[in-house]
PyMOL commands that place a pseudoatom at each C-alpha (Angstrom):
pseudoatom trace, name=CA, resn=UNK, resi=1, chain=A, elem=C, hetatm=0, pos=[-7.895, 19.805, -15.909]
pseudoatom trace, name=CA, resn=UNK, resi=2, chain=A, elem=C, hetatm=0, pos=[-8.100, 16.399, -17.604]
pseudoatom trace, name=CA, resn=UNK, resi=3, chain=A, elem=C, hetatm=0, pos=[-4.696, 16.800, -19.549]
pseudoatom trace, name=CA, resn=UNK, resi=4, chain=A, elem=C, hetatm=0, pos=[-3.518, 13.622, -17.357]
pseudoatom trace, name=CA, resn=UNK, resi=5, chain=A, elem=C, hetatm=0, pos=[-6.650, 11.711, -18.852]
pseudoatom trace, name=CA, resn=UNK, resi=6, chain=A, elem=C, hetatm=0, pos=[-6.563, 12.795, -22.430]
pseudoatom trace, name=CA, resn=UNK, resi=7, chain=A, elem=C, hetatm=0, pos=[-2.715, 12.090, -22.570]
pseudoatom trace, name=CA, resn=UNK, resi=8, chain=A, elem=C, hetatm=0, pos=[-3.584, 7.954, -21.785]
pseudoatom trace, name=CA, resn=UNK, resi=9, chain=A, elem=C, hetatm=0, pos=[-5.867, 8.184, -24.229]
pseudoatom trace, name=CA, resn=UNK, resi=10, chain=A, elem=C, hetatm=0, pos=[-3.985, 9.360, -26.884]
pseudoatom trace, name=CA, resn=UNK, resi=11, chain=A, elem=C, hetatm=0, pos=[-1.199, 7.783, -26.067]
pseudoatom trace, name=CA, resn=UNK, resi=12, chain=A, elem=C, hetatm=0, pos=[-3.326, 4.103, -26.516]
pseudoatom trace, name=CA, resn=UNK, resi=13, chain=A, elem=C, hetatm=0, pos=[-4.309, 3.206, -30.091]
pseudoatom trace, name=CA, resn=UNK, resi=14, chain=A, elem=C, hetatm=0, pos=[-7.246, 2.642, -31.090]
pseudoatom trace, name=CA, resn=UNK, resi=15, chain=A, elem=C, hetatm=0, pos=[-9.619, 3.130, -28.648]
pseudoatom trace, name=CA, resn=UNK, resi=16, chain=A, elem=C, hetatm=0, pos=[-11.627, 0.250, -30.522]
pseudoatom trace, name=CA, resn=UNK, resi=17, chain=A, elem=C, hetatm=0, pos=[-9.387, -2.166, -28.742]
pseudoatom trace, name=CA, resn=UNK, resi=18, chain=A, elem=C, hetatm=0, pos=[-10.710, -0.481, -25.256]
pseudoatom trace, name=CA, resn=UNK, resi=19, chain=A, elem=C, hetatm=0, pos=[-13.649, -2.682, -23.657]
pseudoatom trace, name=CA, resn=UNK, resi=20, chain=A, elem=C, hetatm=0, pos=[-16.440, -2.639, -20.979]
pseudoatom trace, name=CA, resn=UNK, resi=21, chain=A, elem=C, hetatm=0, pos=[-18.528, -5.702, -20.182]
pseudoatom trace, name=CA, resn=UNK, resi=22, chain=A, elem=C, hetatm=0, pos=[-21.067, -6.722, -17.516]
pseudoatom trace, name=CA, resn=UNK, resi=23, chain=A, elem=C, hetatm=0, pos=[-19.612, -10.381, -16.642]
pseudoatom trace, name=CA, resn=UNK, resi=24, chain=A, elem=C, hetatm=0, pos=[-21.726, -12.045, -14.267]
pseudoatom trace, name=CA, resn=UNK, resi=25, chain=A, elem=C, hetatm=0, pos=[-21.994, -9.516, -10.861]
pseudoatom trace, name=CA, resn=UNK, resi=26, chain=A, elem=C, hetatm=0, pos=[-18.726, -7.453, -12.378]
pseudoatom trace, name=CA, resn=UNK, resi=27, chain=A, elem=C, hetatm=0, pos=[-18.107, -4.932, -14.731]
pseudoatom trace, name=CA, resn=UNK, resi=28, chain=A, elem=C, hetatm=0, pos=[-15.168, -5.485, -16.643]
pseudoatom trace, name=CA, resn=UNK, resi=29, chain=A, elem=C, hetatm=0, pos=[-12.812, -3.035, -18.063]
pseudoatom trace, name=CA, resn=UNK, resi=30, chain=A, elem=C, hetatm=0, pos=[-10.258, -3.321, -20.554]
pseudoatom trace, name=CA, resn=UNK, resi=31, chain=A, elem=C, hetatm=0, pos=[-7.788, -0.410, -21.464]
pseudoatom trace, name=CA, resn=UNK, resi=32, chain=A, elem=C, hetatm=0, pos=[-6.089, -0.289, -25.472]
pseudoatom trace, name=CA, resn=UNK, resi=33, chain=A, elem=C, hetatm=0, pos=[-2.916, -1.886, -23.628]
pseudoatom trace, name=CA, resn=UNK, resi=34, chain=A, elem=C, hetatm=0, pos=[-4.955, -4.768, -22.544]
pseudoatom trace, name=CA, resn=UNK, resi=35, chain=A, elem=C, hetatm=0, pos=[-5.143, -4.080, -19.115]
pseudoatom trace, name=CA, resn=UNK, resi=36, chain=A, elem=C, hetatm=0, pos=[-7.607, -5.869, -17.514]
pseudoatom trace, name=CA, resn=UNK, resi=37, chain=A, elem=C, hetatm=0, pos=[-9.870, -4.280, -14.037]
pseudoatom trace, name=CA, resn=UNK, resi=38, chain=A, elem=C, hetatm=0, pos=[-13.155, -5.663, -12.197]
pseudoatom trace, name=CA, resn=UNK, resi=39, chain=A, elem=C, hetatm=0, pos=[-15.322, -3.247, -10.405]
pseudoatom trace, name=CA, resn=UNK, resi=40, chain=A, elem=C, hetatm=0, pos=[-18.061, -5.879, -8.647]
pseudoatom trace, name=CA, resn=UNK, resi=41, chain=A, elem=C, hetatm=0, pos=[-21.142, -4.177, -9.462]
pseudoatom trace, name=CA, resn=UNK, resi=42, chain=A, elem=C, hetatm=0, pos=[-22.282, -4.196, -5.839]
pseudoatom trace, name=CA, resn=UNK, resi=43, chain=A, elem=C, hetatm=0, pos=[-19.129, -1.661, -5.236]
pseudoatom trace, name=CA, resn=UNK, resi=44, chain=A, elem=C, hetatm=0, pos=[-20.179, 0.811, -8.045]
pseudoatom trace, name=CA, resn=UNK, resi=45, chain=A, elem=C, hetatm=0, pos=[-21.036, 4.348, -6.291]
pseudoatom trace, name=CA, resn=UNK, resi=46, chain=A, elem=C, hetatm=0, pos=[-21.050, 6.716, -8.876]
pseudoatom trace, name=CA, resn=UNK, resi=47, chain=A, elem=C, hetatm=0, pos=[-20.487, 7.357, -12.801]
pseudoatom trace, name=CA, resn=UNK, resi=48, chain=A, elem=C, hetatm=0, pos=[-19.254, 10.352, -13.839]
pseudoatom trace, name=CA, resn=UNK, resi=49, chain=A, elem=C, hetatm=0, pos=[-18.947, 11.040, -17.777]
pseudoatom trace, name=CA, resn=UNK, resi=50, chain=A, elem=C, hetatm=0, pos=[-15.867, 13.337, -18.189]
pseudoatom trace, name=CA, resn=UNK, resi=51, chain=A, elem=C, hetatm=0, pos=[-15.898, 15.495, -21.635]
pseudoatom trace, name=CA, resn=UNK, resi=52, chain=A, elem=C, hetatm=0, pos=[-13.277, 17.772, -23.146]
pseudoatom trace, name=CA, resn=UNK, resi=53, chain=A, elem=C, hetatm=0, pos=[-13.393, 20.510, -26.382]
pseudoatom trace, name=CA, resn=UNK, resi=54, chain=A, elem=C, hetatm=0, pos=[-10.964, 17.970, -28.211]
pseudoatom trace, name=CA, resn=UNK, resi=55, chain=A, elem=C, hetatm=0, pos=[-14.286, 16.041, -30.840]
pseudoatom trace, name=CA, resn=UNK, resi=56, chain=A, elem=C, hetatm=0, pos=[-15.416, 16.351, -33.062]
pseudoatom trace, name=CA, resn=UNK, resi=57, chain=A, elem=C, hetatm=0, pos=[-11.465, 15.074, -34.150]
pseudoatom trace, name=CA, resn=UNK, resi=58, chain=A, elem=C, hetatm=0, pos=[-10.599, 13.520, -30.881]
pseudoatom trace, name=CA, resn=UNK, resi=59, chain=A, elem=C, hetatm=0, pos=[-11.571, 11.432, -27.793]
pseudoatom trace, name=CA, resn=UNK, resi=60, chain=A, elem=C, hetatm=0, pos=[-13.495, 13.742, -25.940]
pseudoatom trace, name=CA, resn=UNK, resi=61, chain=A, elem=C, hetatm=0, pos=[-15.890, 11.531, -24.024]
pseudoatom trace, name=CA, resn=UNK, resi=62, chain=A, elem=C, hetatm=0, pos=[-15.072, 9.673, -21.142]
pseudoatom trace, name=CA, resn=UNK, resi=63, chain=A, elem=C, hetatm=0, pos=[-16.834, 7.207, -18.919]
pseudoatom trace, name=CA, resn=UNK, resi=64, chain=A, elem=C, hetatm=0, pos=[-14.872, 7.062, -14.662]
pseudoatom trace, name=CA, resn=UNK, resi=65, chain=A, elem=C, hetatm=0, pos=[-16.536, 4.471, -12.745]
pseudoatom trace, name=CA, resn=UNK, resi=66, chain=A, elem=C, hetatm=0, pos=[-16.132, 5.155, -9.324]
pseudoatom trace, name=CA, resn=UNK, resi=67, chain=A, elem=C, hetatm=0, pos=[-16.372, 2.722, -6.122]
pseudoatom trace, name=CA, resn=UNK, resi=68, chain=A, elem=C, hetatm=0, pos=[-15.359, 4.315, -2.495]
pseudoatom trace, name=CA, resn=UNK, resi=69, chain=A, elem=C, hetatm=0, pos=[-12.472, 5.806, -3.582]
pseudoatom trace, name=CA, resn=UNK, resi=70, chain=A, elem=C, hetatm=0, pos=[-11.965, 9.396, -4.560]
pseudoatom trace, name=CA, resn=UNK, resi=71, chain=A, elem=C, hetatm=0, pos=[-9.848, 7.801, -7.759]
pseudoatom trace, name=CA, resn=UNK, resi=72, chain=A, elem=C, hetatm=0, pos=[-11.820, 6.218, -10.946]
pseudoatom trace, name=CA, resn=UNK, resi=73, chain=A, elem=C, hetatm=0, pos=[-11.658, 2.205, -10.895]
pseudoatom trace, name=CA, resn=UNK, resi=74, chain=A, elem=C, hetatm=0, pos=[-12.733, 1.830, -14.247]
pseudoatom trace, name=CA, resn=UNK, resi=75, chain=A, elem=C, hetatm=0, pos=[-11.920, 4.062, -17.071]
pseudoatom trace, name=CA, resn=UNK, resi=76, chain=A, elem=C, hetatm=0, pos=[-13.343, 3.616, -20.633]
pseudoatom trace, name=CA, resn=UNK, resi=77, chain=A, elem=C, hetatm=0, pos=[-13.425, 6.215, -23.723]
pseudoatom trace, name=CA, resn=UNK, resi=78, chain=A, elem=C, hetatm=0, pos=[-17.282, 6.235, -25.583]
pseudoatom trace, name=CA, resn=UNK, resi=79, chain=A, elem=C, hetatm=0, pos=[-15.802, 4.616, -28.642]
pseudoatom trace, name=CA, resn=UNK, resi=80, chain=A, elem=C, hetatm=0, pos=[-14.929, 1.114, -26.868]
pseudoatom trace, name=CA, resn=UNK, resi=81, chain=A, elem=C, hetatm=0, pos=[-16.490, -1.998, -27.638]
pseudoatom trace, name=CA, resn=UNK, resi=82, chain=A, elem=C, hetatm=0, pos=[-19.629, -2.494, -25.440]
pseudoatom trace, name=CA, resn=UNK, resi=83, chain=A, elem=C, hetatm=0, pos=[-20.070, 1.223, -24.144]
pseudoatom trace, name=CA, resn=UNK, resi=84, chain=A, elem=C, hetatm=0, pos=[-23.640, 1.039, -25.553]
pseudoatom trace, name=CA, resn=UNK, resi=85, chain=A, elem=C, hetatm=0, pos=[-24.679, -1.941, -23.696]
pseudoatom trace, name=CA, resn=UNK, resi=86, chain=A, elem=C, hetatm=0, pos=[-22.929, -0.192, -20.287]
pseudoatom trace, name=CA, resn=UNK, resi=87, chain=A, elem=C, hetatm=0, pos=[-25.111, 2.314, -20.669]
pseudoatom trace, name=CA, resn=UNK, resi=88, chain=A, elem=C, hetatm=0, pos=[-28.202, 0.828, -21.643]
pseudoatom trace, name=CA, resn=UNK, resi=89, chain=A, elem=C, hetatm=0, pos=[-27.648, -1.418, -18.643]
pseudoatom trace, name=CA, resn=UNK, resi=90, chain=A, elem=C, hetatm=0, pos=[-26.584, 1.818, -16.369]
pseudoatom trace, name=CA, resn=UNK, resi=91, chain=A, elem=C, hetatm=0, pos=[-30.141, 3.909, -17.259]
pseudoatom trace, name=CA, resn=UNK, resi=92, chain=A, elem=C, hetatm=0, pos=[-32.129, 0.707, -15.815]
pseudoatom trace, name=CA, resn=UNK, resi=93, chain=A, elem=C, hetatm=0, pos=[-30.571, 1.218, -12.366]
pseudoatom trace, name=CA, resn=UNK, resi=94, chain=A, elem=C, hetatm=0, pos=[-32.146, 3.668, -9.655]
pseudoatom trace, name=CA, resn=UNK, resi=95, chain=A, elem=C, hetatm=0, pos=[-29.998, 6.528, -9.237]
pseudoatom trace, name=CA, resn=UNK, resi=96, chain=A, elem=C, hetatm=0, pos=[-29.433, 6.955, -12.959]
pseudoatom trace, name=CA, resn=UNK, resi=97, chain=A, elem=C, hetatm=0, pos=[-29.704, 10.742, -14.407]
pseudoatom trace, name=CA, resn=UNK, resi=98, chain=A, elem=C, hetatm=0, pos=[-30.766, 10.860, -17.923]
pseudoatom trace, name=CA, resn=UNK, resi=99, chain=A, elem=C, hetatm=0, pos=[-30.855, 14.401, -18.546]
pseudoatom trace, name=CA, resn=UNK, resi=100, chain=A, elem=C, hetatm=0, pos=[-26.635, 14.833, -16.991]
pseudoatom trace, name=CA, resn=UNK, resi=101, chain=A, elem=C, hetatm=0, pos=[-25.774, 11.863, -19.791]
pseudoatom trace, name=CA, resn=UNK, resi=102, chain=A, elem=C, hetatm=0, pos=[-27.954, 14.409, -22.264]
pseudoatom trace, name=CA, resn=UNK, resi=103, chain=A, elem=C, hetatm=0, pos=[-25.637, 16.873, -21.422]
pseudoatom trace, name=CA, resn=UNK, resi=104, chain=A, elem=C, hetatm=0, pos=[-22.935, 15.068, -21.279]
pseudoatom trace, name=CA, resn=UNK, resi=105, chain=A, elem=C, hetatm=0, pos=[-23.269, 13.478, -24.872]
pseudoatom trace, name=CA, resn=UNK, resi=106, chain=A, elem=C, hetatm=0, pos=[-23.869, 17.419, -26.519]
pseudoatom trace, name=CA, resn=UNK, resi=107, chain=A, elem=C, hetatm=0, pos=[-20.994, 18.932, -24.425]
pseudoatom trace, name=CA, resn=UNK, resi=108, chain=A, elem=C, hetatm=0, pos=[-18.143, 20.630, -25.984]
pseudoatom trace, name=CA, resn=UNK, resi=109, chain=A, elem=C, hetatm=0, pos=[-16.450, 21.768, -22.962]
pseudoatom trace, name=CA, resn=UNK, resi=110, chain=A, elem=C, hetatm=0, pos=[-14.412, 20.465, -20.361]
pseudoatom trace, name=CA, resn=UNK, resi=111, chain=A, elem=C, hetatm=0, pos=[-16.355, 18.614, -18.133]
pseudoatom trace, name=CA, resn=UNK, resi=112, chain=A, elem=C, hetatm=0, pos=[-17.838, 16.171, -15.856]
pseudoatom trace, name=CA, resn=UNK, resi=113, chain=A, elem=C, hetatm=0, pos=[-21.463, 15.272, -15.129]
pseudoatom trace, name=CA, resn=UNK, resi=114, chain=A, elem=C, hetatm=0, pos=[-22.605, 12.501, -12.335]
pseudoatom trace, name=CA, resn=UNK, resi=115, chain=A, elem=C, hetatm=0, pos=[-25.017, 10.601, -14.560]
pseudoatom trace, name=CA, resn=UNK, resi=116, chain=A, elem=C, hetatm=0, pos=[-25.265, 7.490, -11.793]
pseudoatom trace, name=CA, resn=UNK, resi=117, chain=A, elem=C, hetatm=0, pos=[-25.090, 7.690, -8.073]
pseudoatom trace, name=CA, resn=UNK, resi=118, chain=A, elem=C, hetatm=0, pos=[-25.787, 4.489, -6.268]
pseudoatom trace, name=CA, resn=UNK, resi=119, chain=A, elem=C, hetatm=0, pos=[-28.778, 5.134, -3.615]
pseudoatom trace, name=CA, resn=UNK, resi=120, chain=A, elem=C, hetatm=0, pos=[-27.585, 5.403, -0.021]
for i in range(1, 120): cmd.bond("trace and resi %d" % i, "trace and resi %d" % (i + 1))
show_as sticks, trace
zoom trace
């Protein structure tokens, strides 16, 4: 199911050189080949966190930041630089769901879980 998703990732070396930001009212993405996106923060609709059964040896948690679209905008892997901020910043917003990024972060399956979904 997420075959497409884990083959970018391995493909792209590290995953250190991945980055998310919060730059003024945008959250910035950066993939491993330097690949730069903006998602304006008033556009973000939902977060999901997608996992696999690839850790504790691979990449197995992923962050898809989603705006209208039915495709992610944003991709970033756990390990890149400023994840930890992203989501410190994501549980202070209303919609966040602490307990599906609890599940999320002990999964060993393939899976997703909405952790964010902007209020309508």
């Amino acid at each position: 199911m997420f075959n497409w998703l884990r083959d970018k990732l391995k493909c792209i070396r590290p995953v250190s050189s991945w980055m998310v930001t919060i730059s003024g009212e945008a959250i910035v993405t950066t993939d491993g080949q330097g690949t730069e996106r903006q998602l304006p923060i008033v556009d973000l609709k939902r977060v999901v966190v997608a996992t696999d059964d690839s850790g504790p040896w691979g990449d197995d948690v992923v962050f898809l930041l989603y705006s209208d679209g039915s495709e992610p905008v944003g991709i970033f892997p756990l390990e890149a630089g400023g994840c930890q901020d992203f989501v410190d910043w994501l549980s202070t917003l209303d919609g966040y769901k602490d307990r599906e990024m609890a599940k999320a972060m002990s999964s060993t399956e393939v899976a997703r879980f909405a952790v964010f979904s902007a209020e309508s």
